[in-house]
Structures are given as C-alpha cells and as structure tokens.
N, C-alpha and C positions, 0 to 999 in steps of 0.2 A: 616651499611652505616651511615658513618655523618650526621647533619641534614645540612652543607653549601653542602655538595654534593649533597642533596638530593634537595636541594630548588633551587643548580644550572641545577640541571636536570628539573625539575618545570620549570625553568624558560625557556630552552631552547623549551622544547615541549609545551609550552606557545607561545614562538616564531613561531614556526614551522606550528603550526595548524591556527595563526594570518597568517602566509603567504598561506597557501595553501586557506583559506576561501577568500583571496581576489584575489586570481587567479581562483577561482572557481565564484567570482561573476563577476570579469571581462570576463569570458568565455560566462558568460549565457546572458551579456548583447551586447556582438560581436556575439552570435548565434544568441541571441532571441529563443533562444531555453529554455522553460520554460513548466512544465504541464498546464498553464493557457490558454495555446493557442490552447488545443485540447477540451477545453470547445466548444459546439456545434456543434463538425466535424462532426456527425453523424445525425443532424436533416435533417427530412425529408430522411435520406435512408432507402429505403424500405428492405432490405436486414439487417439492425440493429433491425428497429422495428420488424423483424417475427424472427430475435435471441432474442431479448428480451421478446415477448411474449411465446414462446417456455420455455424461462427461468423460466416465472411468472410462468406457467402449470405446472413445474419442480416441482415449490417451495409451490405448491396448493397442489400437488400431493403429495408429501411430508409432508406437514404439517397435510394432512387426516390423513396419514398413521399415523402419531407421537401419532394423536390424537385417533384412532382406539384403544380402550384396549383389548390386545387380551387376551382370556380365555382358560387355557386349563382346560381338561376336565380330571378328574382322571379316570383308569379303572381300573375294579376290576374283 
C-alpha cells in the first residue's frame, strides 16, 4: 500500500469517527440521557440498601475464606 493511499485512508476514518462523535454528542444532549443522571436513583430504597448489604456479607464472607489457609494433612 502506498503511503498517499494510506494517509488518504487516515484521513477519511479521521473523518468518519469526527462525524459519528458529534452525532453521538448531539444525541446525549436531545436525550439527556447520560450515566450522571442515575447518580442517586437508588438513595433511601430500601430494596437497594438489603441487595447491598447482602453483597457486603458476600464479600466478608469471601474474603474469610481467601484468608483461611487451609492445611492438608498427609497420611501415611
């Protein structure tokens, strides 16, 4: 591949990715649809907080075990 073919392919998918990012940021600003909006959907559900606490137990529970060295024992 030539290097003008090559830098005119560059330059096209240069183009290309320039258009899709501002059709992508004009989408998020006629949604408003953004992950920053789901910051605090869940305070105060009591149905989050007992999956969350359930999760901690998970991860307590788990880290015992990691930390447990288990021994075997040789038989003869």
């Amino acid at each position: 591949m030539s290097p003008r073919n090559l830098e005119q392919r560059v330059d096209a998918l240069e183009a290309e990715v320039t258009k899709i990012q501002g059709e992508l940021r004009r989408t998020v600003r006629q949604n408003g649809k953004d992950w920053r909006r789901t910051i605090g959907a869940f305070t105060g559900d009591e149905g989050m907080q007992e999956i969350l606490r359930e999760a901690m137990r998970l991860r307590k529970a788990d880290r015992k075990k990691a930390r447990t060295r288990r021994v075997r024992r040789v038989t003869r």
